[in-house]
One Martini backbone bead per residue (centre of mass of N, CA, C, O) as a GRO file, in nm:
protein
  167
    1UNK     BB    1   2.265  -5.247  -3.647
    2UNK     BB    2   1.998  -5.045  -3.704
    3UNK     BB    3   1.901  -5.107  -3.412
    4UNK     BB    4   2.089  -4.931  -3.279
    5UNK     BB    5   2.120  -4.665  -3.456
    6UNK     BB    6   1.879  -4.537  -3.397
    7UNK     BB    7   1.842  -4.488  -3.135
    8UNK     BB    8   2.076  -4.297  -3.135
    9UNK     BB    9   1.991  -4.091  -3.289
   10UNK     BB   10   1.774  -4.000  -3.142
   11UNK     BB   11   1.923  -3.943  -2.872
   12UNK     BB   12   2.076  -3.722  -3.021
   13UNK     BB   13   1.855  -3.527  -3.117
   14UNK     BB   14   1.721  -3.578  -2.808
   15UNK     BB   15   1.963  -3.372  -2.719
   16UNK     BB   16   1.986  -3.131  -2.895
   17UNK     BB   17   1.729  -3.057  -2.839
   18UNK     BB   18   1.730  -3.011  -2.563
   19UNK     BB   19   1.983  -2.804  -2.558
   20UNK     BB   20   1.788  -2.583  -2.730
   21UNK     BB   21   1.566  -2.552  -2.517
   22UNK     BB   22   1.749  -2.470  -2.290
   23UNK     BB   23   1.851  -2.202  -2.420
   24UNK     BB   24   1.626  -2.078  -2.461
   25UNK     BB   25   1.529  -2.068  -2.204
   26UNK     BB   26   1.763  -1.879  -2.103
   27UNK     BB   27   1.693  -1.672  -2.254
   28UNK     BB   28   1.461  -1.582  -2.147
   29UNK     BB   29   1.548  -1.538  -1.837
   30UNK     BB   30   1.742  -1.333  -1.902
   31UNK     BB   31   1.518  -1.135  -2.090
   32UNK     BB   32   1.379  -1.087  -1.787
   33UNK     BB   33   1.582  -0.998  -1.609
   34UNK     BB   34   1.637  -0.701  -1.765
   35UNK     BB   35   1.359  -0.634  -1.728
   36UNK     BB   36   1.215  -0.334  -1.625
   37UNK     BB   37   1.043  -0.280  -1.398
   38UNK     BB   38   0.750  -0.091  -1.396
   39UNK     BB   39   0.680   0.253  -1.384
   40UNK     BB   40   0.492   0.407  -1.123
   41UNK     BB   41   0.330   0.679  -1.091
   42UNK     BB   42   0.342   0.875  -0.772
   43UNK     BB   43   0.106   1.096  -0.634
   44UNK     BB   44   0.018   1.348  -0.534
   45UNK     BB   45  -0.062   1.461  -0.237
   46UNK     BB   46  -0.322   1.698  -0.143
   47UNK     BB   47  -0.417   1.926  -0.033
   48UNK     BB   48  -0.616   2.011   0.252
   49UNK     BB   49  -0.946   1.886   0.314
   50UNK     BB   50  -1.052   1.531   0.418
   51UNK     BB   51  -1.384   1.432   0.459
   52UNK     BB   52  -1.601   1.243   0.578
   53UNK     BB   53  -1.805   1.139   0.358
   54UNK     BB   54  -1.771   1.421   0.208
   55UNK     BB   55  -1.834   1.585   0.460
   56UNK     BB   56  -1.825   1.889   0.640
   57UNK     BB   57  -2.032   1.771   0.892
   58UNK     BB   58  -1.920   1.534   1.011
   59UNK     BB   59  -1.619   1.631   1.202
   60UNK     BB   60  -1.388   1.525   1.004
   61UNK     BB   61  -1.037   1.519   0.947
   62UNK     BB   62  -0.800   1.542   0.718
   63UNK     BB   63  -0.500   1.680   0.740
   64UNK     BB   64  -0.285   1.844   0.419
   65UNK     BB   65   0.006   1.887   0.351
   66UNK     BB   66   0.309   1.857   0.279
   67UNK     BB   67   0.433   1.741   0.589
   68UNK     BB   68   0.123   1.688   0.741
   69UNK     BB   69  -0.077   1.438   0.881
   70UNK     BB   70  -0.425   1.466   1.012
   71UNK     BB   71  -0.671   1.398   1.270
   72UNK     BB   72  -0.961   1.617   1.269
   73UNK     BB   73  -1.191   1.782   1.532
   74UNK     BB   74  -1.453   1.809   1.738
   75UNK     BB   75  -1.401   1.487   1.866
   76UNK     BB   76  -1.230   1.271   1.835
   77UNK     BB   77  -1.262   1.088   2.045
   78UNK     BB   78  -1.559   0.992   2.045
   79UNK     BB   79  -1.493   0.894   1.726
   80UNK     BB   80  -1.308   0.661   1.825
   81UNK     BB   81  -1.500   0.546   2.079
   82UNK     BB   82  -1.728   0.486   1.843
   83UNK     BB   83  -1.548   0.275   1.687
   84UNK     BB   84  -1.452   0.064   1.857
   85UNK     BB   85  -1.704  -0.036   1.946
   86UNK     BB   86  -1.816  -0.080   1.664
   87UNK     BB   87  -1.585  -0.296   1.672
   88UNK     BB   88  -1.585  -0.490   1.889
   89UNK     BB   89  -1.420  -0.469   2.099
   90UNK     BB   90  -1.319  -0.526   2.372
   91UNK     BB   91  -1.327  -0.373   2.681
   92UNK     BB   92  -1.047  -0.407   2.780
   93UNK     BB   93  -0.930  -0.283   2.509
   94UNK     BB   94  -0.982   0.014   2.459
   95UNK     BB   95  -0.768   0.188   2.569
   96UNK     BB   96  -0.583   0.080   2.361
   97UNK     BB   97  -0.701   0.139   2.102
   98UNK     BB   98  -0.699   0.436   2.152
   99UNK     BB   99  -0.417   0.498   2.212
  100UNK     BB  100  -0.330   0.341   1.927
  101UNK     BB  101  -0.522   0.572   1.719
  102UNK     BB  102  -0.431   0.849   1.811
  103UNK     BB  103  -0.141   0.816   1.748
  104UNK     BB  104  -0.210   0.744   1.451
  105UNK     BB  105  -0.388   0.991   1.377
  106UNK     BB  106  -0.319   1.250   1.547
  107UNK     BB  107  -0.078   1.276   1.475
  108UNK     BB  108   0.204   1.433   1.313
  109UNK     BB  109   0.285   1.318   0.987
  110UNK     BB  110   0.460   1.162   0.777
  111UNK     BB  111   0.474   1.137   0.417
  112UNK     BB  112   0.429   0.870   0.153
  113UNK     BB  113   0.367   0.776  -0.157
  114UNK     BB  114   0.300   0.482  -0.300
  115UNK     BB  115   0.272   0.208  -0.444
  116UNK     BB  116   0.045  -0.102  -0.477
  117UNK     BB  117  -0.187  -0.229  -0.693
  118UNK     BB  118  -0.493  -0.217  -0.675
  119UNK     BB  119  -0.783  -0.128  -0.773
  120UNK     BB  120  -0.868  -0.032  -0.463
  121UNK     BB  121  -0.520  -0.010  -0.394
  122UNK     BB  122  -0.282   0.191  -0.546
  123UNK     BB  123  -0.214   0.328  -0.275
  124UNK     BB  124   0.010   0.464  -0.026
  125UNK     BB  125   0.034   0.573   0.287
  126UNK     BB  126   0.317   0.641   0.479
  127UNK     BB  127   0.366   0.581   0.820
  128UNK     BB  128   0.474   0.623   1.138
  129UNK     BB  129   0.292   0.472   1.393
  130UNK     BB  130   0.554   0.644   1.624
  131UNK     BB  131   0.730   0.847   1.499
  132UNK     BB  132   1.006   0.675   1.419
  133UNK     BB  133   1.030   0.883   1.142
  134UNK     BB  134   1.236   1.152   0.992
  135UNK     BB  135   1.184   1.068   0.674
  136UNK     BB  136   1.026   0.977   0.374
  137UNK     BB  137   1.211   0.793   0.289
  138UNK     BB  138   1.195   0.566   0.548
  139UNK     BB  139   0.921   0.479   0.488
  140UNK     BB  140   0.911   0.215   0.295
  141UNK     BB  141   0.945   0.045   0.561
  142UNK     BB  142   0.677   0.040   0.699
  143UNK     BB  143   0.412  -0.062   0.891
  144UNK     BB  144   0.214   0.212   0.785
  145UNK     BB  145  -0.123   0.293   0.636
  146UNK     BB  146  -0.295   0.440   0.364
  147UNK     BB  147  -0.536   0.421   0.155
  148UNK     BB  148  -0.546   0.537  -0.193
  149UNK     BB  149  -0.735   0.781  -0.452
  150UNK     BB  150  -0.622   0.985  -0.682
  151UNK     BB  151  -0.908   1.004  -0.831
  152UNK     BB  152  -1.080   1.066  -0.556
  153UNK     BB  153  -0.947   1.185  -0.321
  154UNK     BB  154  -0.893   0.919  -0.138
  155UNK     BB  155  -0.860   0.813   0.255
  156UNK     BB  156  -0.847   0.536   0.447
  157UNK     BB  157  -0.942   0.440   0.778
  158UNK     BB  158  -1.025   0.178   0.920
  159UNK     BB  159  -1.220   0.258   1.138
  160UNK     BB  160  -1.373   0.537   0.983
  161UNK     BB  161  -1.296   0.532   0.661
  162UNK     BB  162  -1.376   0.760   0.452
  163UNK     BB  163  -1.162   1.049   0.283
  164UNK     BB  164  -1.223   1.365   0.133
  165UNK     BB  165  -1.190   1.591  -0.074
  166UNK     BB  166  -1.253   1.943  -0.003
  167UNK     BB  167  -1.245   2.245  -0.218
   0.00000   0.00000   0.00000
């Protein structure tokens, strides 16, 4: 008879036990679930112009103001068509690259800046790539932007490399 009643108790012991732990575990992730994701205060991108390697003779620079970023410069063509050559772009693709880096860089954005959260991209300027989002809110959704940097107050553009605010 003792033969039979032990494993009955351990049985129910560690069934017990496992009941309990499944409690624990369910109450875990109850308490994980209601705990709000961290808010990460997002930066406010500062008006100015910020100049392509932080140089004012460079030629090139980001316009920003309250309402809309653009890439404005000197030559602003020749620096766009000699960035995609030197991106190695096959030659049949030139004018399409060109004329899809002109619409996103050079025509005047709405942005909004969102967190990113990686130690290289913090943040992220949202714009819509052709132009087709009228409100700050709707960027959230974006499928372009800008890495940004507001302890450096640098954007990024892929093509042509950072943009640094000079005040």
């Amino acid at each position: 008879m003792k033969k039979i009643i032990v494993p009955i108790i351990i049985a129910a012991a560690l069934g017990v036990g496992g009941g309990i732990t499944a409690v624990m575990l369910n109450r875990s992730n109850v308490a994980d679930a209601e705990t709000p994701e961290p808010v990460h205060e997002v930066p406010e991108l500062k008006t100015g112009k910020y100049y392509l390697n932080d140089d004012k003779s460079s030629g090139l620079w980001i316009e920003v103001n309250p309402e809309f970023l653009t890439l404005k410069g000197d030559d602003v063509d020749a620096s766009l068509r000699k960035a995609i050559n030197d991106d190695a772009v096959e030659n049949e693709n030139v004018e399409a690259e060109f004329s899809n880096a002109k619409e996103l860089y050079c025509t005047e954005k709405i942005y909004s800046v969102s967190y990113f959260g990686t130690e290289n991209v913090p943040y992220i300027i949202n714009v819509s790539r052709h132009n087709t989002v009228s409100t700050p809110e709707e960027l959230k959704n974006s499928n372009a932007g800008f890495p940004y940097n507001a302890d450096t107050n640098t954007i990024k553009l892929a093509l042509l490399g950072h943009f640094t605010l000079v005040e």
